[in-house]
Each structure stands twice: as C-alpha cells, then as structure tokens.
C-alpha positions as CSV (number, residue, x, y, z in Angstrom):
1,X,-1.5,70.3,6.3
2,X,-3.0,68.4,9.3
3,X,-0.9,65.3,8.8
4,X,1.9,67.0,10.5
5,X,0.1,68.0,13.7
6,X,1.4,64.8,15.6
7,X,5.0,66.1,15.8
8,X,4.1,69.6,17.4
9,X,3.1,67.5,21.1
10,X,5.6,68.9,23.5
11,X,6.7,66.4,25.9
12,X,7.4,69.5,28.9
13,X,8.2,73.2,28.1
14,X,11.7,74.7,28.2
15,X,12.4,74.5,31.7
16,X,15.6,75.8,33.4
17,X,16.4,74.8,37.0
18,X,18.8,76.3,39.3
19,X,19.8,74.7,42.8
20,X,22.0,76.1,45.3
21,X,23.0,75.6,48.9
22,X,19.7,77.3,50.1
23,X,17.4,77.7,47.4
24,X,15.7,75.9,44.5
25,X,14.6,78.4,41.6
26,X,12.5,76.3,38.4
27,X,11.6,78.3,35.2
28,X,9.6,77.1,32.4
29,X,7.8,78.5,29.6
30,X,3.4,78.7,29.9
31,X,2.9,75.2,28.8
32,X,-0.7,76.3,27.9
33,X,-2.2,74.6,25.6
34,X,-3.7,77.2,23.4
35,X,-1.9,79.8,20.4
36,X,-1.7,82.6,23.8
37,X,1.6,82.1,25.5
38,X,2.1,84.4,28.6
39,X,5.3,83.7,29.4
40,X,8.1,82.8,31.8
41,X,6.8,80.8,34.8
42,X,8.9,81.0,38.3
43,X,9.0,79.2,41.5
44,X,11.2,79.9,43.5
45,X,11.1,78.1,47.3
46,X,14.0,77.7,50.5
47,X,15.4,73.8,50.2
48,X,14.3,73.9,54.1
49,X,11.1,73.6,52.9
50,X,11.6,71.3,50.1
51,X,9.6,68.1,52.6
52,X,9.6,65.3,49.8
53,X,11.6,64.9,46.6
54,X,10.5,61.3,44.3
55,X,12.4,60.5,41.1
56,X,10.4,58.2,38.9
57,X,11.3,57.2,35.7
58,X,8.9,57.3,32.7
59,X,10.0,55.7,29.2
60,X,12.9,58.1,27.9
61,X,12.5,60.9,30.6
62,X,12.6,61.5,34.9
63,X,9.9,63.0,36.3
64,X,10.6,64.9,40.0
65,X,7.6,65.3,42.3
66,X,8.9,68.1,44.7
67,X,6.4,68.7,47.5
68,X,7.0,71.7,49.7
69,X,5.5,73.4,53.0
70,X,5.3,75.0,55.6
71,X,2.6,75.6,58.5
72,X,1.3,72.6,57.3
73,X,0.6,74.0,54.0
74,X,1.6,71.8,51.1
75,X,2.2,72.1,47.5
76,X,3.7,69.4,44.9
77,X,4.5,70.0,41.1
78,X,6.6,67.8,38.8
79,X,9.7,68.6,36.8
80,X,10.5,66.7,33.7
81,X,14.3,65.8,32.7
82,X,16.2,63.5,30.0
83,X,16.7,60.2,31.4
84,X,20.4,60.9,31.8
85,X,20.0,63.2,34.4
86,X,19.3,60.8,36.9
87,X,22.2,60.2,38.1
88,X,22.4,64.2,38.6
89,X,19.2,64.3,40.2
90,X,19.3,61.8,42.5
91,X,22.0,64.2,43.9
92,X,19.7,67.0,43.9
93,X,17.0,65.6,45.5
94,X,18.4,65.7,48.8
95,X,16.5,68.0,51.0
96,X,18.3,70.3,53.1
97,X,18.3,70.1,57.2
C-alpha cells in the first residue's frame, strides 16, 4: 500500500569510515534514488590533504563537510553521523600537518 511509503526515506546510506594516522577511507552504499543500486562507494584521500573539516549539527544527526585538495584543486562532500558522535568527531576532524 502507498500509505507506508513515508518510512522508506533514508536519512544517509550505510556508511563506514575509517581514519588512521595518514589516511581517511569513507564507504557508503549508492544512495541513488532509483530501484538500481550499483554498489559500494569509496573515497579514499591522504589527511595531508584533508584542507577544511566543519561539524554542524542538524536536528538528531552531525553532518562533516570535508574539503580536500591539492594543486589548488578542491573537492568537498558531507558525511552524516548520529548526534552522539560528536564528541568523537570533533577529534577526527583535525587535519594532519
């Protein structure tokens, strides 16, 4: 029935994220919006080229706008966590030297 159609919104995909000393890895399934799915979804970039990390909170989740670069190229794309994370990702979003 259609009256059931408001609960199957996702909020973000399944998203994994994986931080090290050196590099920051993020996973997530295709958040496409249609019945095709293709998949896992990877980037994968050096923290020395992580140039700007924001936290901004948003009703019952964080988002984090990472923006990296080099040679003056640029790219930024958000990751979406649980509110209680913050205090985790405020850690996190320290670039490296």
């Amino acid at each position: 029935t259609r009256r059931f159609l408001v609960f199957k919104r996702r909020r973000a995909p399944a998203t994994a994220v994986l931080l090290t000393n050196y590099h920051l890895v993020v996973a997530h399934e295709d958040p496409s919006q249609h019945d095709a799915n293709y998949g896992l979804i990877t980037r994968y970039c050096p923290r020395q080229r992580m140039r700007q990390v924001n936290l901004n909170k948003k009703d019952a989740e964080v988002i984090m706008n990472v923006t990296v670069g080099e040679d003056g190229v640029k790219e930024s794309f958000p990751i979406v966590f649980p509110a209680e994370m913050e205090p985790l990702l405020e850690e996190w979003s320290t670039p490296m030297p």
